[in-house]
C-alpha positions in Angstrom: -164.6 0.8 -127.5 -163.8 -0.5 -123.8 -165.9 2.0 -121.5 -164.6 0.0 -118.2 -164.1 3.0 -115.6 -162.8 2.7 -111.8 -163.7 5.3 -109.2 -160.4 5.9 -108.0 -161.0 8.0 -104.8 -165.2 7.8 -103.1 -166.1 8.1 -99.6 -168.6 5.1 -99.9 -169.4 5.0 -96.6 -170.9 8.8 -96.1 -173.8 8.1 -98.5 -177.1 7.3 -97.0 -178.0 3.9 -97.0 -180.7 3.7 -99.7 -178.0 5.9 -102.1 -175.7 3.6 -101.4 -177.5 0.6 -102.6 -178.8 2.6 -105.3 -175.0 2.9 -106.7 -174.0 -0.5 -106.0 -176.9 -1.8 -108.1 -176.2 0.5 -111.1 -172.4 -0.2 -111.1 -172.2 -2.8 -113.9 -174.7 -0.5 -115.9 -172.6 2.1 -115.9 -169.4 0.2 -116.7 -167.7 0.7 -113.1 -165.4 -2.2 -112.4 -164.3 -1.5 -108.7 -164.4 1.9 -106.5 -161.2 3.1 -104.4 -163.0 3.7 -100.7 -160.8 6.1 -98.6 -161.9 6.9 -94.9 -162.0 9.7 -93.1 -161.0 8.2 -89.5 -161.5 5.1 -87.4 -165.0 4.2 -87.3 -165.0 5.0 -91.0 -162.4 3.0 -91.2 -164.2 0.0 -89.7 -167.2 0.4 -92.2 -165.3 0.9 -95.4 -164.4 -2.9 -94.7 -167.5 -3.8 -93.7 -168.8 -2.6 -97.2 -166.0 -3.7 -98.9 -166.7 -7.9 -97.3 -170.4 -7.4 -98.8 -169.1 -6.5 -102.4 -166.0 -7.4 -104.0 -165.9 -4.5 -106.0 -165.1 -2.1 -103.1 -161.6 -1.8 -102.9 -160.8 -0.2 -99.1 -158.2 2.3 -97.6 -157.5 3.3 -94.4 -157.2 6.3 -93.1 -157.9 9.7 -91.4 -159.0 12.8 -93.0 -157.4 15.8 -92.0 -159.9 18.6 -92.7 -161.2 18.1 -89.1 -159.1 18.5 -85.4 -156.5 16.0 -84.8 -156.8 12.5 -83.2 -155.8 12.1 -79.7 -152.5 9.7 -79.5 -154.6 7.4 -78.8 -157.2 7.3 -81.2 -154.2 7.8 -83.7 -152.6 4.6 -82.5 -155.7 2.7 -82.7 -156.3 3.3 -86.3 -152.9 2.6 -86.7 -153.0 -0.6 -85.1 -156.7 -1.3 -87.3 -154.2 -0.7 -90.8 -151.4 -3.4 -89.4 -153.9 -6.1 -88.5 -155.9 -5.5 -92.0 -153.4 -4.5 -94.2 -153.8 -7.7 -96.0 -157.5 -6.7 -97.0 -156.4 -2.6 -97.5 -155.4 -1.7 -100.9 -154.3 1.4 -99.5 -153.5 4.6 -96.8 -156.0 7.2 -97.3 -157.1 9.7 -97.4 -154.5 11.2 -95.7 -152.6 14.5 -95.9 -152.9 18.6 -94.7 -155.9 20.7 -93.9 -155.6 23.3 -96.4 -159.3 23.8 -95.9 -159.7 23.8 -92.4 -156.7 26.4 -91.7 -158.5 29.0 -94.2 -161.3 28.9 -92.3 -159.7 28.8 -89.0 -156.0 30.6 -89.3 -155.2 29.7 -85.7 -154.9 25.9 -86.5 -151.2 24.8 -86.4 -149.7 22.6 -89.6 -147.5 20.8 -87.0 -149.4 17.9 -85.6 -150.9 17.4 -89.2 -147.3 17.0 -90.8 -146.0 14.7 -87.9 -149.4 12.4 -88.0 -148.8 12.6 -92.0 -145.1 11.7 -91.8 -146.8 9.1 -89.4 -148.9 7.5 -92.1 -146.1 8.1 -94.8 -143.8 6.0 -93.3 -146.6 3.4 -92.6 -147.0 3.0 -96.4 -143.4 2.6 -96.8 -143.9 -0.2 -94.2 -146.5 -1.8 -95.3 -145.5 -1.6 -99.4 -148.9 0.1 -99.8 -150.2 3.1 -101.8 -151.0 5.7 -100.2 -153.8 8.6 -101.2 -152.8 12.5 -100.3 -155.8 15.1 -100.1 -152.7 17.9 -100.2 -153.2 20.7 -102.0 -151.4 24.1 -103.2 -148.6 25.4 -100.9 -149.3 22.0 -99.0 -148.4 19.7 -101.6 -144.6 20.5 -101.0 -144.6 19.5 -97.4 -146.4 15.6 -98.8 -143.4 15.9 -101.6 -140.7 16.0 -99.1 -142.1 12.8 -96.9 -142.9 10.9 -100.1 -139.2 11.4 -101.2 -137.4 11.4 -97.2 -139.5 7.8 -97.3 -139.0 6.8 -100.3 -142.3 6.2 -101.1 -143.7 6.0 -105.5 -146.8 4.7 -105.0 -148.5 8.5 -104.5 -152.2 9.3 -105.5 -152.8 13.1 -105.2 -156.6 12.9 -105.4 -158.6 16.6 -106.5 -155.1 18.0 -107.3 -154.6 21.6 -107.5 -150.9 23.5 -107.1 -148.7 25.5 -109.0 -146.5 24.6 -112.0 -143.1 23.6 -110.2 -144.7 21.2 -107.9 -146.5 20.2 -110.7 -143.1 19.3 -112.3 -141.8 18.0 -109.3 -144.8 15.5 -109.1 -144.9 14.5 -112.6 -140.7 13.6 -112.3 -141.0 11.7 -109.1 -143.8 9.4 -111.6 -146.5 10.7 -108.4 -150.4 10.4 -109.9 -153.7 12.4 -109.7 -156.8 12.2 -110.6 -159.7 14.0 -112.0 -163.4 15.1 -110.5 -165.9 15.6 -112.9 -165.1 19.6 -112.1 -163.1 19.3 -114.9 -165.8 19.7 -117.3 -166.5 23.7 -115.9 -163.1 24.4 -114.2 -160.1 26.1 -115.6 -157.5 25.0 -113.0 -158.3 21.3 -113.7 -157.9 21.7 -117.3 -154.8 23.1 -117.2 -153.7 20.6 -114.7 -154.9 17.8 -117.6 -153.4 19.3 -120.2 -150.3 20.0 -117.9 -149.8 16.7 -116.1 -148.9 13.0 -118.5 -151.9 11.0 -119.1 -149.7 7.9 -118.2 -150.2 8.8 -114.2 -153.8 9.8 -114.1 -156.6 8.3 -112.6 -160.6 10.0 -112.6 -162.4 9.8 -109.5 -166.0 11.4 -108.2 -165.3 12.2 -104.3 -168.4 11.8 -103.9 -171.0 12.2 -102.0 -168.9 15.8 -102.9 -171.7 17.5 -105.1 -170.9 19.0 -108.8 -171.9 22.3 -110.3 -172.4 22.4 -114.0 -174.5 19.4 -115.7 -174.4 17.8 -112.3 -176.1 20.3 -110.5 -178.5 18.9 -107.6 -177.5 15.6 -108.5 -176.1 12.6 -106.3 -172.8 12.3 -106.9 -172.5 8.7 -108.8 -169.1 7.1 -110.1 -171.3 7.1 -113.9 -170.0 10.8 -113.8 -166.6 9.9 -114.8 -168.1 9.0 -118.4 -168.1 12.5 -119.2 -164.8 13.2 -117.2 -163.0 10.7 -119.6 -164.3 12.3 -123.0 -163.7 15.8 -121.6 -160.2 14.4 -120.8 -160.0 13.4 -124.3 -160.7 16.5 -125.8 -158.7 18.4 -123.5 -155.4 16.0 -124.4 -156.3 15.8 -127.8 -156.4 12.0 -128.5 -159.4 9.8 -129.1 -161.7 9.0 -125.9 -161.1 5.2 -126.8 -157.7 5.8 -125.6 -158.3 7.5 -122.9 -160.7 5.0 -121.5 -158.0 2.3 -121.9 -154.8 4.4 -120.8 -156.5 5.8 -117.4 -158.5 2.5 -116.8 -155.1 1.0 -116.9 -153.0 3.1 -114.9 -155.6 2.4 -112.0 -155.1 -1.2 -112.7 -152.0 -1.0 -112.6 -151.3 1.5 -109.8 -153.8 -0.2 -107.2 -152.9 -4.0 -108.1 -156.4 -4.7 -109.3 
């Protein structure tokens, strides 16, 4: 059995240093062939590709995370003008997408600036010809649907997906993929979503330096993880792990141009 996996969505540049190195070392040990690295803004931005000229394996997007305030117009145009003059070495827009998070926290934060700078981004991709990878969650998910669609844009990664059954639907018709955190060994919601949503358009990825509860518990969030995402995707489809492996390490392949 083929064991090759792919980190489709890690924010490589928030671990510490030594962590880092730690993961990059371990990589072919643990059968990781390349890791997706989103960004969360500009200067991220700017150190994703640094990482990414030191290893070929780190595969960079550009982007701006929008669980935190807004950009100024100019610090929005900058970025902007950092993804047309390296879109050649991006292999994607992201993270990109809607604060769910931030506005329960704070339920005076306005959605509008977030959907214009995300319409911003979408049409960008469209562009461009690139992928681009949503953090858009629950009633948000919706709002990304309707500038994926008024842009014409297929190549959509939802990473950590969560939402209800019709957008679901809608996701799976418009051929739209997620993928999977190792929370889907201990959460119900992802397991329904992975039984719910075709194997053909998923991806697994760790978020990490996002920590895990179960048998990850006070551990470093590493891309070996997804080993026991992939069997527990398995047993949760109902088809052999050796297919899993192959199917999802595919559709990453296949979905990012690798």
């Amino acid at each position: 059995m083929s064991d090759r996996i792919i980190d489709s969505h890690i924010h490589l540049d928030m671990y510490r240093q030594k962590e880092r190195l730690e993961i990059l070392s371990e990589l072919d040990f643990a059968q990781v062939k390349a890791l997706i690295c989103v960004s969360n803004h500009l200067k991220s931005s700017k150190e994703t590709l640094r990482l990414a000229h030191e290893d070929s394996r780190i595969k960079p997007a550009f982007g701006f995370h929008p669980e935190q305030a807004l950009p100024t117009d100019y610090e929005a145009a900058e970025l902007l003008t950092f993804i047309e003059q390296n879109q050649h070495e991006m292999i994607a827009i992201g993270e990109v997408g809607l604060p769910y998070y931030l506005r329960q926290d704070n339920k005076g934060v306005s959605l509008d600036g977030y959907v214009e700078l995300l319409e911003t981004f979408v049409q960008k991709a469209a562009a461009l010809g690139k992928p681009i990878i949503l953090h858009a969650i629950y009633e948000d998910a919706p709002i990304a649907c309707d500038l994926l669609e008024k842009y014409s844009v297929p190549d959509a990664h939802f990473h950590w997906f969560k939402g209800d059954s019709q957008t679901i639907e809608r996701m799976a018709k418009n051929s739209y993929s997620i993928s999977v955190t190792p929370d889907v060994l201990y959460e119900k919601e992802i397991q329904d979503l992975v039984r719910a949503y075709p194997l053909s358009r998923m991806m697994v990825e760790t978020d990490g330096p996002w920590p895990f509860e179960g048998i990850f518990k006070g551990s470093m969030t590493h891309p070996g993880m997804i080993h026991k995402s992939l069997e527990k995707i398995a047993e949760l489809k109902k088809v052999s792990a050796a297919y899993v492996y192959s199917k999802i390490y595919e559709n990453t392949c296949r979905f990012y141009k690798l």
